[in-house]
N, C-alpha and C positions, 0 to 999 in steps of 0.2 A: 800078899802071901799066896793064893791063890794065882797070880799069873805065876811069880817062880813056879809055882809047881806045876804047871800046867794043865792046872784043875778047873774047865770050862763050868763044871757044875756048879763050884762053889762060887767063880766070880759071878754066876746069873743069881747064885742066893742071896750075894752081899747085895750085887747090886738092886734087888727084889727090896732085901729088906735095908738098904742106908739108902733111901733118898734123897736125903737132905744132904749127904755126903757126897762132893763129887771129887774122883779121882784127880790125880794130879796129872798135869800133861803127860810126865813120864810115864804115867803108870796108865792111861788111854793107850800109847805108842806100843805099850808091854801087850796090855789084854785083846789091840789088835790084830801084833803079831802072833798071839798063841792063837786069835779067834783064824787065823789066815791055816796056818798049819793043822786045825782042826776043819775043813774045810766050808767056813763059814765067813767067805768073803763080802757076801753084802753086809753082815754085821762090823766085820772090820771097815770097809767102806764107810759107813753112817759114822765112826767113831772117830773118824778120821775128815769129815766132810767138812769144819772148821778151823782144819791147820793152819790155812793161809792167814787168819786172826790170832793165831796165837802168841800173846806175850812172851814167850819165852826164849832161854838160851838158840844160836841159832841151830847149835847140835841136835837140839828135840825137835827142833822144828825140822831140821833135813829127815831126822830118823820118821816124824810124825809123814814128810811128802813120800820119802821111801814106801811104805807102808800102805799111802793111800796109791801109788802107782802101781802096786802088789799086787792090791785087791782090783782094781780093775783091772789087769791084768789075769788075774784070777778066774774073773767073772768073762773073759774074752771080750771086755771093751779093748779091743785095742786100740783105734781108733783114739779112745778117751787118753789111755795106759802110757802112747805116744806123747801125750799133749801133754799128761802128766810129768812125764821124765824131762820131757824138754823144758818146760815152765822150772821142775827143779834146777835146772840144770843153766840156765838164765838167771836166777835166782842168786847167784852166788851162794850159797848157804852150802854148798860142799866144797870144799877144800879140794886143791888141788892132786892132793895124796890119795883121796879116796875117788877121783875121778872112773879109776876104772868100773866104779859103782852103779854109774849114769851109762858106760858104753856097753856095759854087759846087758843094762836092761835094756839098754837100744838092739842092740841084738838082736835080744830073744823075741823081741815085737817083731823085728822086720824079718827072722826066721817063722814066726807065728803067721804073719801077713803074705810071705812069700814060701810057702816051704818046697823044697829043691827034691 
């Protein structure tokens, strides 16, 4: 409920007080991307550092590498941000429809690394 809404406060309550409860991968993918847009990219990073293990659909999982190539990104690894996008993108786990996903973030790294 807290990532719908965009309430960074309430997801560090819950997650304070449910330990014992861990989020669902979707709902990691969620609380990263609001943590990204709140600009708290290492916490999205950390949250995101065991996608390439995750069980799940391969949709959560492209959304989960999106996310982690964000945050470094974010944080001006680029560097890392490259290896990230590229590793997705090898990966098979995006479809060819959402490809322009992978060139836009190639982009914005090599306008990041090169800027004109």
């Amino acid at each position: 409920l807290s990532v719908r809404a965009q309430d960074v406060a309430a997801a560090d309550l819950a997650s304070s007080r449910c330990k014992n409860v861990a989020p669902s991968y979707r709902d990691r993918v969620g609380l990263a991307r609001m943590l990204l847009t709140k600009n708290r990219a290492a916490e999205a990073l950390a949250a995101m550092a065991d996608v390439e293990a995750w069980p799940v659909r391969i949709d959560v999982k492209a959304n989960g590498w999106f996310v982690r190539c964000d945050a470094l990104a974010a944080e001006a690894k680029w560097d890392d941000a490259e290896s990230c996008v590229h590793h997705l993108d090898a990966s098979g786990y995006v479809p060819e429809k959402e490809r322009t996903k992978i060139t836009t973030r190639l982009q914005q790294i090599d306008e990041a690394l090169h800027p004109r």
